[in-house]
C-alpha positions in Angstrom: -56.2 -6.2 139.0 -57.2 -5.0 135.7 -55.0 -3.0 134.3 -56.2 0.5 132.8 -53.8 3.1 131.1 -54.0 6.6 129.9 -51.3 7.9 127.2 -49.8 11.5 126.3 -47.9 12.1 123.6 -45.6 14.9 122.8 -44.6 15.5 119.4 -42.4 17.5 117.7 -39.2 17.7 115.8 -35.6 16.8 117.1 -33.6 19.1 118.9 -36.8 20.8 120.2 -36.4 19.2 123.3 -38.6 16.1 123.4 -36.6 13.7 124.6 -35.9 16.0 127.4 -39.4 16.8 128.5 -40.7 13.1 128.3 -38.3 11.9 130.3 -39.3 14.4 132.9 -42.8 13.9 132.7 -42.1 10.2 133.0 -40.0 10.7 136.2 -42.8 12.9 138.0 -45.5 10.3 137.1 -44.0 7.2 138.6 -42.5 9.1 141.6 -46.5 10.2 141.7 -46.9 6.5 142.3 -47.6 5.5 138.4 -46.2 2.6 136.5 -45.4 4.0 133.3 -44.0 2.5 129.9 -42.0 5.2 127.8 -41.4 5.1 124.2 -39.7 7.8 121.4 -39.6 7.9 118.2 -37.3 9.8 116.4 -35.6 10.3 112.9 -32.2 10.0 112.3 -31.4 13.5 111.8 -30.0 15.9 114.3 -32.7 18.0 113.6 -36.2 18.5 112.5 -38.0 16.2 111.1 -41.0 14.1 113.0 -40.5 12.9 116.7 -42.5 12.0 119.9 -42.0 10.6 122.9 -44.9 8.8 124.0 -46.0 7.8 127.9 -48.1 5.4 129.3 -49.3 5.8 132.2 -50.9 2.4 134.5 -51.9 1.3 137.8 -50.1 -1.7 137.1 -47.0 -3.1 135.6 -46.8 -2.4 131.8 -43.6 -3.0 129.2 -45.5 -2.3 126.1 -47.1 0.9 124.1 -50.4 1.5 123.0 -50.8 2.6 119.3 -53.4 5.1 120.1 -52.9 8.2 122.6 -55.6 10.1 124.7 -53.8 13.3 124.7 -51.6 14.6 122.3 -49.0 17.4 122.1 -48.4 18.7 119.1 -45.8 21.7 118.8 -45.5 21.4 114.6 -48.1 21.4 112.0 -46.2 17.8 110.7 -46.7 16.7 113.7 -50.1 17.2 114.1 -50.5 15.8 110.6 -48.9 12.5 111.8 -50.4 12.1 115.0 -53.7 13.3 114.7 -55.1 9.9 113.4 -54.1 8.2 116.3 -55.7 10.3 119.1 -58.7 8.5 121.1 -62.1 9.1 120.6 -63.4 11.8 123.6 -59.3 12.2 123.4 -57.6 15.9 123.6 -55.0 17.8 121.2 -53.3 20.6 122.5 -51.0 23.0 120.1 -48.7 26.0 121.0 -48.3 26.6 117.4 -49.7 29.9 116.0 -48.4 28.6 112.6 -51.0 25.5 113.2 -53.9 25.6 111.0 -56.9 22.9 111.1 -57.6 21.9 108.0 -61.5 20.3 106.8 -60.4 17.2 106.9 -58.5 17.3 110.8 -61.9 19.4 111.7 -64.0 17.1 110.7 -62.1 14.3 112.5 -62.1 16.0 115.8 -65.4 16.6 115.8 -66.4 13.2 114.0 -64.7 11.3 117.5 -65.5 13.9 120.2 -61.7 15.1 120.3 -61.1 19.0 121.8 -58.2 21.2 120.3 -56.5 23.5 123.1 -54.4 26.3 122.0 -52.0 26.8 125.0 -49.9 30.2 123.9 -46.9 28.6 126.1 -44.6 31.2 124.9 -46.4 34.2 126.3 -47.2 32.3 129.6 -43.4 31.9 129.4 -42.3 35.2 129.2 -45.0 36.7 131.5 -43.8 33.8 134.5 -40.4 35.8 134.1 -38.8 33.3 131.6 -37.7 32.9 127.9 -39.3 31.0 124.9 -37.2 27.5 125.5 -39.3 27.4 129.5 -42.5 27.2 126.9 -42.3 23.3 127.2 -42.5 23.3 131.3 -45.2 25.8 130.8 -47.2 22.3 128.6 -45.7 20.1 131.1 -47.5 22.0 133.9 -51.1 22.2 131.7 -51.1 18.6 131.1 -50.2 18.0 134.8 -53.4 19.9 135.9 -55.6 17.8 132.9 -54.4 14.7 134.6 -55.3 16.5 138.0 -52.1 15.8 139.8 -50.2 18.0 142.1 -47.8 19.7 141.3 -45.2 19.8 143.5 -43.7 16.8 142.1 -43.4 18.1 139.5 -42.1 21.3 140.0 -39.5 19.4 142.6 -38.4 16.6 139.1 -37.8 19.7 136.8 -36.0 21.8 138.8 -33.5 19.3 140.2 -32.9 18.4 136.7 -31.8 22.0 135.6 -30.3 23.2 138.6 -26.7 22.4 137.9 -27.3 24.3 134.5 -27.4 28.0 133.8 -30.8 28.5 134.1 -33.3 31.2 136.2 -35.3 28.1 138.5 -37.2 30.6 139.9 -38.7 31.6 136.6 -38.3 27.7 135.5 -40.7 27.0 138.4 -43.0 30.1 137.7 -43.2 29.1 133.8 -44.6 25.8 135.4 -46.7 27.0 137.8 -48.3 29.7 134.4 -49.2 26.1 132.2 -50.5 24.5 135.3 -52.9 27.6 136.4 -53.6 28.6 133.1 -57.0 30.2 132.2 -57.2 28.2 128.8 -57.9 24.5 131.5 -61.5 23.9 131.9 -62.7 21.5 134.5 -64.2 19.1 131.6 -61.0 18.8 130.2 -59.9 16.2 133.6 -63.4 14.7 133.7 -62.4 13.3 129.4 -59.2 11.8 131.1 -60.1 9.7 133.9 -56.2 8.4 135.2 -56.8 5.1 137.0 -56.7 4.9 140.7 -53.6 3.7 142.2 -53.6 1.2 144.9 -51.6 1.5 147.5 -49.4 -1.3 147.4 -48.6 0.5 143.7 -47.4 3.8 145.5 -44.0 2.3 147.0 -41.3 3.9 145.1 -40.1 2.8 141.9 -37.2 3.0 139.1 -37.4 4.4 136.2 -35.0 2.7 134.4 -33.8 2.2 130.1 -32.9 -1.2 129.1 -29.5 -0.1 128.3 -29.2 1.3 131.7 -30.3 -2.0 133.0 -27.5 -3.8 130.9 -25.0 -1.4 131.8 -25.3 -1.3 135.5 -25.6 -5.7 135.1 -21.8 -5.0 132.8 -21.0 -3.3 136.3 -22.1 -6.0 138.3 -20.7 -8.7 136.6 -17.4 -7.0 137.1 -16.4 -5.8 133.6 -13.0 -3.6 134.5 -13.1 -2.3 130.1 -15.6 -0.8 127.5 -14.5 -0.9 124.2 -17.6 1.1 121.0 -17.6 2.5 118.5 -20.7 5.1 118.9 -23.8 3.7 116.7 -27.6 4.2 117.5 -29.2 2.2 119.6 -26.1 1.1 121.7 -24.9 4.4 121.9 -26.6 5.1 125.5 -24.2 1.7 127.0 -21.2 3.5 125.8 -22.8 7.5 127.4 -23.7 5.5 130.7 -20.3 3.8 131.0 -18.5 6.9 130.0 -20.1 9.0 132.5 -20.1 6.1 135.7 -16.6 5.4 134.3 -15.0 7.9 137.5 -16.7 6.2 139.8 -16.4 2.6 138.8 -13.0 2.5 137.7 -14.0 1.1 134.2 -11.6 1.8 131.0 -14.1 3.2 128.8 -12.0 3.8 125.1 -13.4 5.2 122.0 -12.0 2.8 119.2 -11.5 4.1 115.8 -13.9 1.3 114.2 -15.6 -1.7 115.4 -12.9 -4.1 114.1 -10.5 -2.6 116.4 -13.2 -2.8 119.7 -13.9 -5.9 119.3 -10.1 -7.2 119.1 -9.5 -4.8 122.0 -11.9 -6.9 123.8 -11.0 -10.0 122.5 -7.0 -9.1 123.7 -8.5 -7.9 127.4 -10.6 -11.4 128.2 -7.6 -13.1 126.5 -5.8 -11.2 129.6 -8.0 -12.2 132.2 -10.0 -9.0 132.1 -13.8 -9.4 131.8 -14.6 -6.8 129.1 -17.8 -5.6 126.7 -17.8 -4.3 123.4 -21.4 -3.3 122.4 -22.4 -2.7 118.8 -25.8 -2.5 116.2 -25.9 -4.6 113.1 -23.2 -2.6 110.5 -20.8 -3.3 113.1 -21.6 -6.4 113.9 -20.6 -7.3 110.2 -17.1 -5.9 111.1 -16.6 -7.9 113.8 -17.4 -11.8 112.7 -14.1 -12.3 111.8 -12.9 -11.7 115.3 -15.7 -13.7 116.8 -14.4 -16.3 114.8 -11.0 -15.6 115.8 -12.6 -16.2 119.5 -14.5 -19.8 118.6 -11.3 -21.4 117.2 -8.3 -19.9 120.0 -11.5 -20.8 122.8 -11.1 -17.3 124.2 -14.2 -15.9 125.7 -15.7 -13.0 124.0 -18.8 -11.1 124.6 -21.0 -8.6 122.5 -23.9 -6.7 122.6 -25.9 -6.4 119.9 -28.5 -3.9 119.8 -31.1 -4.3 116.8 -32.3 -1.7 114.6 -34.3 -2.4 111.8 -33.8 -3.3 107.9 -30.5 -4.0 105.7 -27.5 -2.1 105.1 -28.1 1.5 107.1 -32.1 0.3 106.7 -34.0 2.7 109.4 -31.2 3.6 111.9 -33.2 5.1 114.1 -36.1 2.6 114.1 -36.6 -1.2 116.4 -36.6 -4.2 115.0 -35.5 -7.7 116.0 -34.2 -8.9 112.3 -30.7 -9.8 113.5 -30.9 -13.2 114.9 -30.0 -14.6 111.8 -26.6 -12.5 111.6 -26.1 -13.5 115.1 -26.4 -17.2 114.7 -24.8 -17.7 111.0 -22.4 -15.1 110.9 -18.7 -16.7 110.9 -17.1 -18.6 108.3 -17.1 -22.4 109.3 -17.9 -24.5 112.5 -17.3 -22.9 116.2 -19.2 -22.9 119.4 -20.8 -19.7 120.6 -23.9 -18.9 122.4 -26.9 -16.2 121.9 -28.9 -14.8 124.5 -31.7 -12.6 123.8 -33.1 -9.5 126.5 -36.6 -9.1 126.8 -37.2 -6.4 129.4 -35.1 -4.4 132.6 -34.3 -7.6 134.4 -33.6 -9.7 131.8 -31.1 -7.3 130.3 -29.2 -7.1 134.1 -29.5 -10.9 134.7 -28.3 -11.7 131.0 -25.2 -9.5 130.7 -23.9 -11.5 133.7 -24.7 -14.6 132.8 -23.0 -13.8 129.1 -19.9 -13.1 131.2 -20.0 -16.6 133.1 -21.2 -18.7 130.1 -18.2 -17.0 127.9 -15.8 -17.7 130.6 -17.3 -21.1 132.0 -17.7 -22.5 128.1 -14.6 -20.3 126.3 -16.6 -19.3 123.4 -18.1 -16.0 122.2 -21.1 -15.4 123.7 -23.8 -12.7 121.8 -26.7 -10.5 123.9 -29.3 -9.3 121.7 -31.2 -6.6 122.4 -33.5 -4.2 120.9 -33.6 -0.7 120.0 -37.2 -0.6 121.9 -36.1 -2.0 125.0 -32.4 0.3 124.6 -33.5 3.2 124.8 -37.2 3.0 126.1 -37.8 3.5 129.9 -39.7 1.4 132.3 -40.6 1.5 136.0 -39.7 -1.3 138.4 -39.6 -1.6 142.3 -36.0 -3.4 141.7 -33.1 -4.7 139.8 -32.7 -8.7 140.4 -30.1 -10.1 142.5 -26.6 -10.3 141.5 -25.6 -13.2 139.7 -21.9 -14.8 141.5 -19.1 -14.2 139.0 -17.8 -17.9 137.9 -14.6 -17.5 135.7 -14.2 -21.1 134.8 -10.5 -20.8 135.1 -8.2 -24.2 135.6 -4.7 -24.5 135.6 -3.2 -27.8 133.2 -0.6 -29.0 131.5 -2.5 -28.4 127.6 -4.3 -25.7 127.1 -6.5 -27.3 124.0 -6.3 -31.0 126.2 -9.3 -33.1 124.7 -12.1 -33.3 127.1 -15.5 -35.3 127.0 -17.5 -32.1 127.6 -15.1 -29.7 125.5 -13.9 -27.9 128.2 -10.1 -27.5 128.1 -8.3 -25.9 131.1 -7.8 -22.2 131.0 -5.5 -20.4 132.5 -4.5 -16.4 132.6 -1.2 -16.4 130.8 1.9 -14.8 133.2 5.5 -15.6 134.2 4.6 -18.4 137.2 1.9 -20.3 134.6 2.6 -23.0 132.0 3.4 -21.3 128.6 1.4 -22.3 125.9 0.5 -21.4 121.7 -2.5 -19.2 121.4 -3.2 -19.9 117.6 -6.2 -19.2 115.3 -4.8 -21.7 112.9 -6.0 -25.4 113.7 -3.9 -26.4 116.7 -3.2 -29.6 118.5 -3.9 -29.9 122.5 -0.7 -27.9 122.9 -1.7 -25.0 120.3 1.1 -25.9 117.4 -0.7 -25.3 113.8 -1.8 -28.7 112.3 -3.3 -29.9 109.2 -3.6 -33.9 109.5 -7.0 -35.0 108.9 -7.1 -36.9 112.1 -5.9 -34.1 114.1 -8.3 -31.0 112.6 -11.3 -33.7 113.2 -10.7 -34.7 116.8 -10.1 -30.8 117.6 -13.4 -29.4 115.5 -15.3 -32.0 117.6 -13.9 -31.4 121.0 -14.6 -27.9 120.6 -18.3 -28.6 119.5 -18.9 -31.1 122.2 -19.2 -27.5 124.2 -22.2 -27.0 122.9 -23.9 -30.3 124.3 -22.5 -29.3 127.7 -24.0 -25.9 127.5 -27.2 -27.1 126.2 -27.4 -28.9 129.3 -26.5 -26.0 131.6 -29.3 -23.4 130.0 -33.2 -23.3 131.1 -36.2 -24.3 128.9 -37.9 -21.7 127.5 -40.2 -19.7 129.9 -44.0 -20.1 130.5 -46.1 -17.4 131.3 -50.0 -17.5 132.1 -52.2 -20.8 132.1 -50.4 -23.5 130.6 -54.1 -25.3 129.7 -54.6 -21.4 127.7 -56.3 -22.2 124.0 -54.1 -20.2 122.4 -49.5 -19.7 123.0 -47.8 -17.4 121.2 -44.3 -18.6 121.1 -41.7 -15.6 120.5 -38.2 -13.8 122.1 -37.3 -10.4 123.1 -39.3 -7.2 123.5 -42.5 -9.1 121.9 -42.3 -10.8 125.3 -43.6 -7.1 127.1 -46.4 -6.4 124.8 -48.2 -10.2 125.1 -47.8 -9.9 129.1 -49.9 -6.6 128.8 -52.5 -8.2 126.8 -52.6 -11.1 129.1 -53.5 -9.0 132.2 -57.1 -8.9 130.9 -57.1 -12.3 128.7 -56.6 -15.5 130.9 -56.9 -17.4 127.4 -54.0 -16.8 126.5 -50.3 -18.2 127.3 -47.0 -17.2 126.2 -44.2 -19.4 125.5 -40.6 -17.0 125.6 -37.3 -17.9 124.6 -34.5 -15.9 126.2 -31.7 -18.6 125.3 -31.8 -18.8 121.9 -28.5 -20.8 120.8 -28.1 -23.7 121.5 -32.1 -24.3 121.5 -33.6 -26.0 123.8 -37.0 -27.5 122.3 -38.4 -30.4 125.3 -41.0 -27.7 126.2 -41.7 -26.6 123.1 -42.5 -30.1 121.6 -44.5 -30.7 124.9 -46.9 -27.8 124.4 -47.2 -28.3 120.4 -48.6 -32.6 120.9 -51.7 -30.6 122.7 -54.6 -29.4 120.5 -53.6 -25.6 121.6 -53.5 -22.8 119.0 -50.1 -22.1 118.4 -48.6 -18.7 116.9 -45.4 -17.5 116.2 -44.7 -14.0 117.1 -41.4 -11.7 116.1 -40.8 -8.3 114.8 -38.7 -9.6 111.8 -40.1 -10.1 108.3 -38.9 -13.9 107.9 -39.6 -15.0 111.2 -36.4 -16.0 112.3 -37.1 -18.0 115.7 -39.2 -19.8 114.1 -37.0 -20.6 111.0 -34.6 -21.9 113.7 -37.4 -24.1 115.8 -38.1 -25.6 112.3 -34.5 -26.4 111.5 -34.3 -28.3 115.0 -37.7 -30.0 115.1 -39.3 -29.9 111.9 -42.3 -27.8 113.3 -43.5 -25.4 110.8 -46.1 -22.9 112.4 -49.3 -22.5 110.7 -50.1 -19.2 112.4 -47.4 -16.3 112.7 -47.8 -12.9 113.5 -44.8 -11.0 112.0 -44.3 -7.3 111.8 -41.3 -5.8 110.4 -41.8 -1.9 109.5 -39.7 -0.4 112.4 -42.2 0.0 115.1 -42.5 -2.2 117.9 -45.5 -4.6 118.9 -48.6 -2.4 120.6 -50.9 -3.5 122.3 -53.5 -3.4 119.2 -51.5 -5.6 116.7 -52.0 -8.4 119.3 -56.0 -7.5 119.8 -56.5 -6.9 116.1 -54.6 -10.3 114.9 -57.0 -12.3 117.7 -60.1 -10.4 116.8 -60.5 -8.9 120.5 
């Protein structure tokens, strides 16, 4: 079906409750029966500042934003300056903000595209529903609600199970709701400016709403981590929060560490044990921790981490997405070990992945790394389920030599005890039994049993994903969130494939090389400014891409950058 979306967003500054209030809105809509993509922006303050949290709302599957919005909230005058440009033509703006004045210029442009400013007084509808000045965002809640000419029951029922383990009045919660959804100031015209798409009726079965660090969090469950080891940084902050919070319930060891050298060696020490444990960090951490991952490549003890990209060097845009960390991921480590990096795309990607780190970590003995991105962290998606389970495959072997040369790489592994053969765990270059050596002969037959992991692995991972019409004149090749925002644009363009790499390292190419022999238009897609895939595609096949479509400036693909770079 073609797929049609409407968007609201709600701006504001932080700590004015934005987050809050999108989330909700987001929760009524798809338990309305709406498929709905959520995305915030925020600055990395604690307060003030610019932020929105933008919804879109679809009678079909999407994964992806739209740059542009058809209704937008605006509860500052900075937020109407930087959101204003992006409403829809025939779109709406609604303000609560006596301190809001149009200027010639925003007057001009509303009238100029056919765009109608509301002001909602929120505060007074507030106060005269029986409640106080913070219920003013319900009371905007319930007037877009009625724009969008849903019932409000659902709504009312979504917000008030939310606050009613807090100390608030519900009765005047649900009143102040009630006052923004039978407000005077709505007009009948406003509804027939936003026309919501119909929603079949195989759409209405329920749904999840669901982040993507929710999604990895409940696959760390599944794949039966029994330890969480962070340090707290933006964007994998929410794995640590979820884990925390399930932690009673699941039995997991969540620990606070007092840096991210110290999590990641807590980690290392707990799979060294036999305990399947996750350390999750963003890319300033990450730096910390190389040293330990190439503690892990050497002693061939499996190690896994999350990292969850942000965008830009050194602190860069904390608060911001990106996908500019592949490079770290694959080269970080002084000198030659095995490891693996897998790269989430979307809420079942990030459950299936997370398990199949913990296998290939364990199966392999090598550090495995799971990118992921702050738009897929913390953004929320609907979806009628979570994948299957993957079946937990420790890879353990009892032996006689722990480091014995193999043909595939693969030594035997054992959890060290009392009953099991003793043996040297050593980060120094070992022999087959783990005693230090330095004899040319000896450090080369070791360095290439351990690499001759990586041909076995290679062998073990999928090609590269196809999605839409193989014989399509035109494949964009790419990895991660990219992935969500080309599907989208596919839904109503048949011309037009997508090649998507979720296994990054080691690379498989057969598919790749397969599709570039044909005469097809071939671009390279990534939210990075050097195009990092496609550095690495070159390195392994000599393939340079004419065509890429980079973009690096802390937003994530919409919709438009793909129509606008392909002329549509």
């Amino acid at each position: 079906m073609s797929q049609k979306r409407i968007v609201v967003k709600f701006g504001g500054q932080s700590g004015q409750g934005i987050n809050t209030i999108g989330k909700l809105f987001t929760k009524s809509l798809n338990k309305s029966g709406y498929k709905v993509f959520a995305y915030r922006e925020y600055p990395s303050i604690i307060k003030g500042g610019v932020a929105s949290y933008q919804i879109d709302i679809s009678n079909s599957s999407i994964g992806s934003s739209s740059k542009y919005c058809d209704i937008l909230v605006a509860y500052t005058p900075e937020t109407l300056n930087e959101y204003l440009p992006l409403v829809k033509e025939s779109g709406i703006v609604i303000y609560d903000n006596k301190d809001i004045n149009l200027t010639e210029d925003q007057d001009a442009f509303l009238k100029n595209n056919n765009i109608t400013p509301i002001y909602l007084d929120s505060v007074s509808i507030a106060k005269n529903s029986g409640g106080t000045e913070i219920m003013s965002n319900v009371v905007v809640l319930g007037f877009v609600w009625k724009i969008l000419n849903l019932k409000p029951e659902i709504l009312v029922e979504e917000i008030l199970e939310h606050f009613k383990k807090k100390n608030v009045d519900l009765e005047a919660e649900k009143n102040s709701i009630m006052g923004g959804f039978n407000s005077p100031t709505y007009r009948p015209e406003l509804t027939d400016k936003i026309e919501i798409p119909k929603i079949s009726e195989i759409f209405k079965k329920k749904s999840l709403v669901i982040s993507g660090n929710e999604a990895l969090s409940l696959g760390a469950i599944a794949s039966g981590i029994r330890a969480y080891y962070g340090y707290p940084m933006t964007p994998a902050t929410s794995i640590f929060k979820f884990l925390g919070e399930t932690s009673t319930e699941t039995g997991i060891l969540v620990k606070q560490a007092e840096n991210e050298i110290t999590a990641v060696q807590m980690a290392l020490g707990s799979m060294y044990m036999g305990t399947r444990a996750l350390v999750a960090t963003s890319g300033g951490g990450f730096d910390l921790m190389i040293e330990s991952i190439t503690c892990a490549g050497i002693t061939e003890t499996p190690l896994v981490i999350v990292l969850s990209q942000r965008t830009g060097a050194a602190t860069g845009v904390p608060t911001w997405t990106g996908a500019g960390d592949l490079n770290t991921a694959l080269k970080g480590g002084h000198g030659d070990f095995p490891k693996c990096i897998l790269s989430c795309s979307d809420v079942h990607s990030s459950y299936t992945l997370i398990q199949k780190a913990f296998n290939i970590s364990e199966k392999y003995q090598l550090p495995v790394i799971v990118l992921t991105e702050k738009q897929l962290s913390e953004s929320l998606y609907t979806v009628n389920s979570l994948p299957n389970d993957l079946p937990i495959e420790r890879g353990l072997q009892d032996g006689a030599l722990r480091y014995e040369i193999t043909d595939n790489g693969i030594s035997p592994r054992w959890i060290p005890s009392k009953e099991k053969t003793v043996y040297i765990h050593n980060s120094d270059e070992h022999n087959e039994e783990g005693t230090s050596v330095e004899s040319s002969e000896e450090v080369l037959e070791m360095s290439d049993k351990r690499m001759r992991k990586m041909t076995t692995l290679l062998e073990g991972i999928p090609e590269p994903a196809m999605y839409g019409d193989r014989n399509a004149s035109i494949i964009f090749v790419g990895w991660g969130t990219v992935k969500n925002t080309i599907l989208d644009i596919m839904e109503d363009n048949k011309d037009i494939g997508y090649l998507h790499y979720e296994y990054i390292y080691p690379l498989k190419t057969d598919k790749f090389e397969e599709l570039i022999s044909t005469e097809k238009r071939v671009i390279l897609v990534e939210n990075n400014q050097t195009g990092q895939l496609g550095n690495l595609i070159k390195e392994q096949t000599g393939y340079d891409f004419k065509e890429k479509l980079l973009k690096y400036d802390g937003r994530p693909f919409f919709i438009e950058d793909i129509l606008n770079f392909l002329n549509m």
